[in-house]
N, C-alpha and C positions, 0 to 999 in steps of 0.2 A: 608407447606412451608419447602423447602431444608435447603435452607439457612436461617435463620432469625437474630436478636440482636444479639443472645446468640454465634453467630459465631465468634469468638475472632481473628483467625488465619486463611489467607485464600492463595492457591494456585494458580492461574492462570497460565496452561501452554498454549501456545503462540503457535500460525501456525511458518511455518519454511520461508516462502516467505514474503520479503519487505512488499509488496500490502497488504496480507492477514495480517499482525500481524497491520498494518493500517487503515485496514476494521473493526477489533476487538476492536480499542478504543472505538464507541460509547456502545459496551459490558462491557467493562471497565467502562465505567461515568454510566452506570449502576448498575452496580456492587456496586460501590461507595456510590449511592446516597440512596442505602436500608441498603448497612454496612458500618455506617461513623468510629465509631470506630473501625474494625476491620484493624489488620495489614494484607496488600494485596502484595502479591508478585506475580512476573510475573515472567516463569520461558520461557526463549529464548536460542535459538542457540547462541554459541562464537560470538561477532562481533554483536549482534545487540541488544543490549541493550541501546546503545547511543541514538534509533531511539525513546527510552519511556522516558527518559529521561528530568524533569519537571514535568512532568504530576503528576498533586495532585491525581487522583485514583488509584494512584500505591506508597508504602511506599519503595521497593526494587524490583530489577532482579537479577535474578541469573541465571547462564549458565550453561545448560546442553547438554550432547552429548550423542543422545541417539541411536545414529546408532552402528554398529557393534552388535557381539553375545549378548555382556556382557552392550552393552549400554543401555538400560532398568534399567537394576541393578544398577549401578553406577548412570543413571541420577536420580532415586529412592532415590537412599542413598543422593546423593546431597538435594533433595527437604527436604527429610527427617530432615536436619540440621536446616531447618527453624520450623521444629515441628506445620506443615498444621494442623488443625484439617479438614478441607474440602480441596480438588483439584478437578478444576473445568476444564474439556478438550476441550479446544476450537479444536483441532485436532480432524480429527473421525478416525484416525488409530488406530489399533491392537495395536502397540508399544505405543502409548501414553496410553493406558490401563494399561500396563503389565510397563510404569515407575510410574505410579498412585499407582496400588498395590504393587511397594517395595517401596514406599515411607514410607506404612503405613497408612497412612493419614484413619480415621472412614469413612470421606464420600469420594466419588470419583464418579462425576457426569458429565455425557458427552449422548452423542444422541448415541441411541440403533442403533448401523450400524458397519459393518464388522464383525459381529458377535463377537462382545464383552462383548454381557451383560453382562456375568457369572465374567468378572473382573469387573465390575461398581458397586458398591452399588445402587446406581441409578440412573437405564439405562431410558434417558428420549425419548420418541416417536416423533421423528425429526416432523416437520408442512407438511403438505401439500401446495404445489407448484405446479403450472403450469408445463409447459414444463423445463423453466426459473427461475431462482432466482439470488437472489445476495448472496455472500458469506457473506456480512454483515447482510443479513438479519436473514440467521442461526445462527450467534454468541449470535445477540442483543433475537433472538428467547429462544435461551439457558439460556439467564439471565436473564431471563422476566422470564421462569418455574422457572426458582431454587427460585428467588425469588418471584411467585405467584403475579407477576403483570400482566397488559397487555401490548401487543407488544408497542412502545414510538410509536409516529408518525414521519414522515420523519426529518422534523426540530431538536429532539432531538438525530438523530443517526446518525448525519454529523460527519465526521471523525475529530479527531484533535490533533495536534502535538505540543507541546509548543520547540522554540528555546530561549535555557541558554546562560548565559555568555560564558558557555565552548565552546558553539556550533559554537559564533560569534568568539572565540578567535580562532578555530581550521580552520578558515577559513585563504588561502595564497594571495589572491588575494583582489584587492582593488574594495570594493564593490559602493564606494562614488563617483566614476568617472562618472556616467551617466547612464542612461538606461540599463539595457540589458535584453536579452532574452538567456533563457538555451534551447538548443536543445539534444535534451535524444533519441540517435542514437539504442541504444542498446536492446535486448530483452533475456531473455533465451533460446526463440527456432529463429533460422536463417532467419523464415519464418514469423515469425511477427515482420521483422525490415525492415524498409521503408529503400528505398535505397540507399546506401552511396553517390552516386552522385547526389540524390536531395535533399539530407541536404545541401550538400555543396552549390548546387544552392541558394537555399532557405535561405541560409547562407549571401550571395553577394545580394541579395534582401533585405534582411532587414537592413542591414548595409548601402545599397544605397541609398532605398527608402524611409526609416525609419530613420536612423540617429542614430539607437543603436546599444549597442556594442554585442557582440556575443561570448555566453562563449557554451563549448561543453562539458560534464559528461557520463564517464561510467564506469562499475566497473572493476575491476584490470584485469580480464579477456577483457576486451572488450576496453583496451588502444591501441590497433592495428589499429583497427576500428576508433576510434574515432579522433588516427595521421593520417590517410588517409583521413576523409574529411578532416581537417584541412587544410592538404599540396595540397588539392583540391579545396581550396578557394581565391579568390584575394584580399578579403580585411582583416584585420586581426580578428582571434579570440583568446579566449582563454580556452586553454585544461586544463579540471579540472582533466579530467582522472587522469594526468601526478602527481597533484599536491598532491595525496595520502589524500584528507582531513576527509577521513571516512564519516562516515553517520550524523554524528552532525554537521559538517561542510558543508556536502550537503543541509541537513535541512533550514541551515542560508543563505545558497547561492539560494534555490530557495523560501526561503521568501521573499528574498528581488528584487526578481526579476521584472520586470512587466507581461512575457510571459512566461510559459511552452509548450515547442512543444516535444510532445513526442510518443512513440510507450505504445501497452499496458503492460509497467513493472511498477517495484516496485515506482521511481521518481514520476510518473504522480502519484501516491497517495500519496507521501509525501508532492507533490506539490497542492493536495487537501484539505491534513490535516490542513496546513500552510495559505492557504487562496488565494492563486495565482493562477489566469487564467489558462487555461491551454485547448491546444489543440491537441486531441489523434486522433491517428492513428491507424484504427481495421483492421486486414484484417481475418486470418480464424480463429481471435478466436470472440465470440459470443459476442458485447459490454452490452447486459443485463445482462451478467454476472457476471460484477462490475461498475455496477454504484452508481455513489454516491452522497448521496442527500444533496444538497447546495450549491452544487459547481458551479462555474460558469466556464463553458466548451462547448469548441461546439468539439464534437464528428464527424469524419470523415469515415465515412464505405467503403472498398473497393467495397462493392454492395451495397448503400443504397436502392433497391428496392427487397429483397430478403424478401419474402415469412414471416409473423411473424411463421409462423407453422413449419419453416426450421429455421435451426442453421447454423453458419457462420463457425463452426467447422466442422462440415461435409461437406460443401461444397466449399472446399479446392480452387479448379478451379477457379470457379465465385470468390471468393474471395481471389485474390491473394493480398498482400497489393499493389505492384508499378502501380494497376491500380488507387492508388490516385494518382491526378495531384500536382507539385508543385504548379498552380495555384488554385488552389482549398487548398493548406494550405496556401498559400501565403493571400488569399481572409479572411480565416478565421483568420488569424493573426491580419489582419487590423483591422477587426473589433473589434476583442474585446483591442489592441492596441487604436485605438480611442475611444472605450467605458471607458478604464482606464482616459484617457484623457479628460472625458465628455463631446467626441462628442460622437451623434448619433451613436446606430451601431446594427446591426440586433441581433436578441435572439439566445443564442447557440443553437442549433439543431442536429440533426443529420444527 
């Protein structure tokens, strides 16, 4: 055993993407439930600390920046200040090696890839997977070895997020007015964002059909985007973009939501963590890729009939996202909308 009692002081550094540092909680309640006493810190990029925030398997975050020549060294020397005696890398980059080793830290244990072992103390032998996996399944994989368990079953590696007092105070917009649903426009690549004109449609559908109110979120980069549906809808919404509330305030705004309609970013697994419906929109990235177990979701494919022996990423064409129909989100809305409601409504599927 890597890790055992005797581990007093423990490091966690953190993926750099929303989704993935959200996939890593059930790694985290892992973590936790073998070192109760051990002080655990997560160590994240600037700005996203607010998103662990609550969570009892973490004692502190701290930020590092480990890009540039000299960022290894400096994010090193930062971890360093917490006095790790273990750093464990959820990351399998080279650079998250090389901030392990100036940390100092005796043990520094991450999965034997990129050729890094020679900085691990111990380099552990990533699992065996199909074509497919999910990125959660690597994390919860990593802390099962270190701590010589076996892998949890699906139920205990459901993601989760707690929302603080800070999270609900950081919020600008009045959450107690009625219903609403979040529509999550936005993506990091241009080609897995469903189209700005069928949000907005899909916008005046729910607000018609439905009778809730309709709020729209993206991050500081993607407020362009998210004032053009807006000023493309006839009934009203409201742009969270605009309202600056950071990621703890998003947190509290898509707990309390009833719907998440979103493309595959960071939101849709906040909005997992948190416990809220939510339905995603895949077009060329592969949806087995991150799925997540617990959730209640119905999943939209731009090719639902594509080959399981083929990936949705290479086959860019077939899977363009705007071959979803707004009525085919529209369909999936309702239902899980009337399933919160306890009426009837078909099982999320894909």
């Amino acid at each position: 055993m890597i890790l055992d009692r005797r581990t007093s002081r423990l490091c966690v550094v953190m993926p750099t993407w929303v989704g993935d540092i959200v996939m890593a909680t059930p790694a985290l309640r892992l973590l936790r439930s073998h070192l109760p006493e051990a002080t655990i810190t997560a160590a994240v990029r600037p700005g996203l600390a607010p998103l662990l925030d609550g969570l009892d398997d973490l004692d502190e975050c701290v930020d590092i920046r480990p890009g540039g020549s000299l960022g290894p060294i400096r994010a090193g020397r930062r971890i360093a200040r917490t006095r790790p005696e273990a750093i464990v890398l959820l990351p399998n980059s080279m650079r998250s090696a090389l901030v392990a080793r100036f940390s100092g830290a005796r043990i520094r244990a991450g999965f034997r890839r990129q050729g890094r072992r020679l900085l691990l103390s111990h380099a552990i032998t990533p699992p065996e997977h199909g074509q497919v996996h999910t990125t959660l399944e690597d994390y919860v994989a990593l802390a099962a070895a270190l701590v010589d368990q076996p892998v949890p079953g699906p139920e205990a590696c459901r993601p989760r997020l707690v929302v603080t007092e800070a999270d609900r105070r950081a919020v600008s917009v009045d959450l107690d007015a009625g219903d609403f649903v979040v529509l999550v426009p936005g993506a990091n690549r241009v080609d897995k964002r469903w189209p700005a004109e069928h949000f907005a449609r899909l916008a005046d559908i729910l607000a018609h059909d439905h009778g809730v109110r309709v709020f729209i979120t993206g991050a500081p980069a993607e407020q362009a985007l998210v004032r053009e549906i807006a000023e493309a809808t006839s009934c009203p919404v409201t742009d969270l973009a605009a309202a600056g509330m950071g990621l703890g305030g998003l947190k509290a705004v898509l707990a309390a939501a009833s719907l998440v309609i979103s493309n595959d970013t960071g939101p849709r697994h906040i909005a997992a963590a948190v416990g809220t419906p939510i339905v995603s929109l895949f077009g060329p990235t592969d949806h087995r890729w991150t799925v997540l177990p617990g959730v209640v979701e119905h999943r939209l494919l731009a090719e639902p009939f594509l080959p399981e022996s083929m990936l949705a990423d290479r086959c860019t064409r077939v899977c363009h996202i705007d071959r979803i129909t707004v009525g085919d989100v529209h369909a999936a809305a309702a239902a899980l909308l009337a399933a919160s409601d306890g009426q009837p409504a078909a099982a999320p599927c894909d």
